[in-house]
N, C-alpha and C positions, 0 to 999 in steps of 0.2 A: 331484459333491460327496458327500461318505460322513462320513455321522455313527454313535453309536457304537447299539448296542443297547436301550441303555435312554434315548436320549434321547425325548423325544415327536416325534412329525412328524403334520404335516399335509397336506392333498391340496392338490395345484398349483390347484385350481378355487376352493378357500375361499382361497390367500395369493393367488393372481391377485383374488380381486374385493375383497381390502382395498388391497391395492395398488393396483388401480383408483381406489379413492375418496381415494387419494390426490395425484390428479395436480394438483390445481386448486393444494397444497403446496408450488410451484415444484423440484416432481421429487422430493422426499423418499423417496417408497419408489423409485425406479429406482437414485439412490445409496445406499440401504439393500442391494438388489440386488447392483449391483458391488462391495458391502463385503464383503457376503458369499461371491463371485466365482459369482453366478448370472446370466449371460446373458438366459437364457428361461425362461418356466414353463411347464413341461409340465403341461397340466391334469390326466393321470390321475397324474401322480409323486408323492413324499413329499417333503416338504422341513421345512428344522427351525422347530418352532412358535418356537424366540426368535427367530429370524427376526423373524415374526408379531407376537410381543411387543415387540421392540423400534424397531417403527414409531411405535408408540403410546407408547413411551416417550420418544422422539426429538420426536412432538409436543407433548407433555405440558411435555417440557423449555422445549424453544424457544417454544410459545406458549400453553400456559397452558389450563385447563383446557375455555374456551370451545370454543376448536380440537378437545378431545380429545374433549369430547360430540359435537359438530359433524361429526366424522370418522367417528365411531363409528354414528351415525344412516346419515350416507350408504354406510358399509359395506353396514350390518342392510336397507338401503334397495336395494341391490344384489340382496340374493343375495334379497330380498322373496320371491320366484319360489317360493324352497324353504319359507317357512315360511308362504305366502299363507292356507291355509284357518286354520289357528291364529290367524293373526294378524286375520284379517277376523273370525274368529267372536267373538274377544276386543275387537274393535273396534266391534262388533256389541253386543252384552253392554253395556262400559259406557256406548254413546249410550242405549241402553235406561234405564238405571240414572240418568244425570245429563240424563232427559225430565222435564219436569214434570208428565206423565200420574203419573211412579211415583213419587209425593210418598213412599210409606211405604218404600220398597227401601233397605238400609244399601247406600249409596251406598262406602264404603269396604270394607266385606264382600266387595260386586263387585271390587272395584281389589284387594286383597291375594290373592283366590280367581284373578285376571287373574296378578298376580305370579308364583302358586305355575305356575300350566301354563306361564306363559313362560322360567319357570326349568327346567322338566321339558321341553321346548323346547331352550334350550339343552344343556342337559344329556346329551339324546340324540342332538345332533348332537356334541356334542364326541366321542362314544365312538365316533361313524360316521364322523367326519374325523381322528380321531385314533389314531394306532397308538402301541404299547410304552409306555402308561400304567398305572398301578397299578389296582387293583380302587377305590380308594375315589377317582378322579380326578374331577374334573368337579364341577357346578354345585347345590348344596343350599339348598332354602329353609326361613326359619322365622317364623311368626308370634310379634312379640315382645309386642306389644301392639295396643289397639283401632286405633293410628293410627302404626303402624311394622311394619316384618318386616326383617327380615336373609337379605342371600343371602351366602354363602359359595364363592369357587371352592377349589378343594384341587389340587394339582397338586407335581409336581415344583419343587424350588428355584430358580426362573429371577428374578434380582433386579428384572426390568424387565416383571413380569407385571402388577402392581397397577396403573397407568393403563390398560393393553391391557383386562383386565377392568372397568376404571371404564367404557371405553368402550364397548363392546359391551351391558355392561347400560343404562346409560343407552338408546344406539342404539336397541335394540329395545324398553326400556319406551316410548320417544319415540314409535315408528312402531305402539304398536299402540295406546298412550293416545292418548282425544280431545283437540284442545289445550287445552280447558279445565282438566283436571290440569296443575300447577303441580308436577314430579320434581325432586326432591333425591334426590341420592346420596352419602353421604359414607364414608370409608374408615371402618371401627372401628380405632381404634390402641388399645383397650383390650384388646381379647381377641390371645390367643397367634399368634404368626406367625413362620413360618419357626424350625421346632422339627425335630431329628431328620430332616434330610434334606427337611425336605417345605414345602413355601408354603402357608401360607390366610390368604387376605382373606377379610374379612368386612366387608360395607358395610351399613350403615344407607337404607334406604330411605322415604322418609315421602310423600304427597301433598297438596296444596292445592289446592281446587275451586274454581277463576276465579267469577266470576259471567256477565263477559262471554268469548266463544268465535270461537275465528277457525278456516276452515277447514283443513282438510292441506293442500293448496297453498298457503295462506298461511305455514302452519304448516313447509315445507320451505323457502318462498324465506326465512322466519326462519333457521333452520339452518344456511343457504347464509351467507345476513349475517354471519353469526358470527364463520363461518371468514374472511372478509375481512375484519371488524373483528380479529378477531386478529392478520389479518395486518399488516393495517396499524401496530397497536397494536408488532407485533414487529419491525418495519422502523424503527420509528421508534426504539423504546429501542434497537435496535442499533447507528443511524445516533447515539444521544446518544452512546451507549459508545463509538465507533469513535471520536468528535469529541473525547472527554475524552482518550482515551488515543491519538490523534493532538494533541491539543496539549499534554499531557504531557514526551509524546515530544518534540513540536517544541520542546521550552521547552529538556528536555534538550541537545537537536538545538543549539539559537542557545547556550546558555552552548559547548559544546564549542569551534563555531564562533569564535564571539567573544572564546576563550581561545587559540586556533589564530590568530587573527587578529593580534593581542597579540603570539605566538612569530614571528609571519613578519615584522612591523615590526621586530621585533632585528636580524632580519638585513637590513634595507635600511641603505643608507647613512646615517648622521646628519646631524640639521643641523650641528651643532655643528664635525663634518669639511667639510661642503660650505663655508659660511660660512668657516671659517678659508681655506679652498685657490683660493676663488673669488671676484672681486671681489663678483660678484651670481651668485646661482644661483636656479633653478625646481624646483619638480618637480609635475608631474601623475601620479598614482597612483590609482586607482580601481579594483579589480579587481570583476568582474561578479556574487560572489557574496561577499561580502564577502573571503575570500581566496581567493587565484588564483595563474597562474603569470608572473605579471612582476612583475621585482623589478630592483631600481638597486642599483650596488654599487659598493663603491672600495676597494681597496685601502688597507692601513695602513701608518706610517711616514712615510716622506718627503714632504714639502708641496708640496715645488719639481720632484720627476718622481715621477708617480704614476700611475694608472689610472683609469678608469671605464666600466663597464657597463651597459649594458640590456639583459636578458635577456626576453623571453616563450617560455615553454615549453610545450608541447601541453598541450591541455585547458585547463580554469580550473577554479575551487571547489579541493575536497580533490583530488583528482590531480594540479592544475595546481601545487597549494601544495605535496604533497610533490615534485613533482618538481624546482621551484624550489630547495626546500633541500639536493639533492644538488648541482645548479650550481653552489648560495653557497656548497658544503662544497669543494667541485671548485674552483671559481677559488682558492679560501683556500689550495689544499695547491700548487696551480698558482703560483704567484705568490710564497709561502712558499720556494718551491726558485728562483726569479729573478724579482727584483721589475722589472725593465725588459726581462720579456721581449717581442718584439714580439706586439702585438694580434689577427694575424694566426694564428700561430704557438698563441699561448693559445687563442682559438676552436676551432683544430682539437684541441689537447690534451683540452680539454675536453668537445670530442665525442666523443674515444675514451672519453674517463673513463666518461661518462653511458652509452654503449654496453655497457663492460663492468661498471659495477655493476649495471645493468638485465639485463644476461645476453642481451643482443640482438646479443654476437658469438657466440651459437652457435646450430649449426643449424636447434634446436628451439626455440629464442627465443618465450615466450608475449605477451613486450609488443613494440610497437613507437612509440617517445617519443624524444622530442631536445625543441630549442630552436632557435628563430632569437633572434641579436639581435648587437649590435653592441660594442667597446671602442678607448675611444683612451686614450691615452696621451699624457700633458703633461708637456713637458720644458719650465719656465718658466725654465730656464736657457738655452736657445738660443730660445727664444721658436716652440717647435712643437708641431707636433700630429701622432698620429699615429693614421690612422681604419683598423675594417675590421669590415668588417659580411656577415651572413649573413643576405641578404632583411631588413634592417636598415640605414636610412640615416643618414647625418648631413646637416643642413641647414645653410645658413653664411649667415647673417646680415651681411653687413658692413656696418661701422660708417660707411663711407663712403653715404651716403644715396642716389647716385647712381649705384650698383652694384645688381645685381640679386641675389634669395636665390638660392645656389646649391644645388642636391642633389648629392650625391656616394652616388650607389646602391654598397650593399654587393652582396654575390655574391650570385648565384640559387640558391645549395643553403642547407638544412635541414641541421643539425647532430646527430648521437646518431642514434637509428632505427637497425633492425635492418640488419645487413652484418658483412661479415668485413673486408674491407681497413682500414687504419689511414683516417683524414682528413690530406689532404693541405693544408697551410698556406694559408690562403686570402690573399687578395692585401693586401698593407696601402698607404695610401696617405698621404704624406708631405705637411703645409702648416705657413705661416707664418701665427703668429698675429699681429695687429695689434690693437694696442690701441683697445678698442671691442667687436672682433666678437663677434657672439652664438654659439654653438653649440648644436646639438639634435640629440638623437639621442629617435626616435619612435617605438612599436610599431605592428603592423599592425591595433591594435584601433582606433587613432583614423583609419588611411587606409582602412581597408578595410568600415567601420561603411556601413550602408544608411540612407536615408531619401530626404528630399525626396519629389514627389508622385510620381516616376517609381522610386520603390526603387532607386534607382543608390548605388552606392560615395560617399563624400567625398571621396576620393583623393588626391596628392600636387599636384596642380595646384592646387585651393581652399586647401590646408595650406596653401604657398606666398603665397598670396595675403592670407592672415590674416597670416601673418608678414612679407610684407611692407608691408601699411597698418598695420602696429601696432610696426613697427624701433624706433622712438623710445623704447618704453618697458622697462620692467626686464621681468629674463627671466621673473619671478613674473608680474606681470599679464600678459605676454605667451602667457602660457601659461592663464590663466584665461579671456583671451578665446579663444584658440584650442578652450577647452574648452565656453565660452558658443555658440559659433558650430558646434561638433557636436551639442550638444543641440539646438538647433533646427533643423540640418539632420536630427536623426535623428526630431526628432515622434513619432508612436507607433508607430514599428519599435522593435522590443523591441531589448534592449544584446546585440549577437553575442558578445562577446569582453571581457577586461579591455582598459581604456588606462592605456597611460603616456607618459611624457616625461620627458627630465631637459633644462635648459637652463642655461647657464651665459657668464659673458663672464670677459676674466681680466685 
């Protein structure tokens, strides 16, 4: 890493042991590190002091001044090693001064004269860890009054220096004051700063003499507390913030939805169509997120030969939904150019369609999506029907009560999805309708859904079985139980897929 000339640097020995005392910060300086793209620290190297600084601005941000005293102690607590006889002798000194042997000692005379060498301390380390600084760089004390002094750093324009230096002086007034001093540090924002190229803070420092006294090990595990009251403190207004602006979001999120939902009902078939074309008709629709990819559909125009659809398309939610409206756009232009074309025929047209507006006939095709589902065609002039289905069945109810429900399986292939070849016309299959029978054509969300206490399929067999104890009644409640009797087969296996149904007699 290569910095310029006049930037300041520091030795690999002093950023390694701030860096150290910041591990307990869930990694803070290690991704400080990789920000900066420094791997390792070499302890005899230079590396750049905003580095340095911007640890301490990084904690200052995120949690608040506790953290940044906190951190700054267990640094000055660190490198202790290099400033041990100063700091003991000054540690020294004021248990002396705050004994009640030394009733007459100006007990603050001690504490400010403690100030000035820990700043001369400072001071002389920044000029021995620090290269390509100015002559007037570093750390200056001043007595302002009986019961104040002012330190001042001076330094190069680094924007994120002022928490770094809040920290560090705190640290070491912390580690060398007995705990009975009671330190305050506060920034001066009255005097000049950042003038002409150059940074100086100047902080106010004042003391108060506890009556009662706890030892330095009590006085470190305090310190320690700190930084994990902070942390907690800052986990927690994050987790509020993340929760405001996730349900914001979410609120966003359900109007889109719920508007989406609204556009995809347009395009299913009307009652108003179903009702005029059918003696009684059903319809179960439920899609898994409130909109999905199966959708009922019919053809406009003629009352007496017409069409109708069940489509379910891969995926559900928004994928499922927009893939559903290319189908409803597909059957429209499909049917628009021959409204009796056979069932058959349309399914595979409309799986070219889907193929090539998806771009999945060509080589490099990034999606791969289709549909299964089923359309017949009512000719209530000759009294038929005519089915064909893709993994899509029709079920035949007859009206004769001593006939059994029939299934009549659609083909085993998947419609759309990536390929080159055209779809070949699937098979269509030709019945007489008789007055009475029921019709249904069903997605594979309501046969293929899990539950009961073995997680097994509901399948086509039970479907069957609801529809035949229940023949008698109109295609609507027949279909309401068939929907009653999936919910309780499925209990608390979550919903796989949308369901639908449409049912109809004629």
């Amino acid at each position: 890493m290569t910095y310029s000339q006049t930037e300041p640097l520091v030795t690999g020995a002093l950023l390694s042991g701030m860096l150290h005392s910041m591990n307990d910060l869930g990694g803070m300086g290690s991704r400080l590190l990789s920000k900066y793209g420094v791997d390792h620290i070499q302890l005899d190297e230079w590396y750049s002091r905003e580095l340095q600084h911007q640890c301490f601005s990084d904690i200052h941000k995120k949690l608040g001044n506790e953290a940044l005293y906190s951190i700054g102690f267990a640094y000055q607590n660190i490198v202790r090693s290099r400033l041990k006889s100063v700091v003991d002798d000054i540690s020294s000194n004021l248990l002396d001064a705050t004994s009640g042997k030394n009733i007459e000692i100006d007990k603050f005379e001690v504490a400010f004269d403690s100030v000035s060498r820990l700043v001369d301390l400072l001071h002389s380390g920044v000029r021995g860890d620090t290269k390509n600084h100015a002559d007037n760089f570093g750390y200056f004390f001043e007595r302002t009054a009986k019961d104040n002094c002012q330190i001042t750093f001076r330094s190069f324009s680094v924007p994120s220096i002022t928490p770094y230096c809040e920290g560090i002086i705190y640290g070491l007034l912390r580690l060398s004051f007995p705990a009975q001093f009671q330190i305050s540090v506060r920034i001066n924002d009255q005097l000049p700063r950042r003038s002409n190229g150059d940074n100086s803070d100047t902080f106010d420092i004042s003391f108060e003499l506890l009556e009662s006294s706890v030892s330095f090990s009590e006085m470190v595990l305090s310190e320690s507390l700190k930084v994990k009251q902070s942390l907690l403190l800052a986990a927690i207004s994050s987790a509020e913030k993340a929760e405001a602006v996730a349900q914001t979001a979410l609120s966003h999120h359900m109007d889109s939805v719920n508007y989406a939902s609204r556009i995809q009902r347009g395009l299913l078939a009307s009652d108003v169509v179903m009702n005029r074309r059918f003696n009684a008709s059903g319809i179960l629709w439920e899609p898994r997120d409130l909109i999905g990819g199966d959708i009922y559909w019919t053809t406009p125009g003629d009352d007496n030969d017409f069409s109708i659809a069940l489509i379910d398309c891969s995926g559900h939610g928004v994928p499922g939904a927009l893939l559903s409206m290319l189908v409803s756009s597909s059957l429209d232009r499909i049917y628009h150019i021959d409204p009796q074309i056979d069932p058959g025929v349309a399914l595979s047209k409309c799986g070219d369609l889907i193929r090539s507006l998806l771009n999945q006939d060509a080589l490099a095709a990034e999606s791969d999506d289709g549909f299964d589902g089923a359309i017949c065609r009512i000719d209530k002039s000759n009294n038929e029907l005519f089915f064909s289905g893709a993994r899509t069945n029709l079920y035949v109810v007859p009206s004769d009560s001593n006939s059994a429900v029939v299934r009549i399986s659609g083909e085993r292939r998947a419609l759309g999805y990536s390929g080159i070849e055209p779809h070949t016309p699937l098979e269509t299959c030709r019945l007489k309708i008789n007055q009475g029978d029921m019709f249904l054509l069903v997605s594979d969300g309501v046969i293929d859904q899990v539950g009961h206490e073995r997680g097994i399929a509901f399948g086509n067999k039970r479907l069957m079985e609801v529809l035949s104890s229940n023949r008698n009644k109109a295609p609507q409640a027949i279909l309401d139980d068939v929907y009653e009797t999936l919910a309780e087969w499925q209990g608390s296996e979550v919903r796989r897929d949308d369901i639908s149904a449409c049912a109809f007699t004629l």
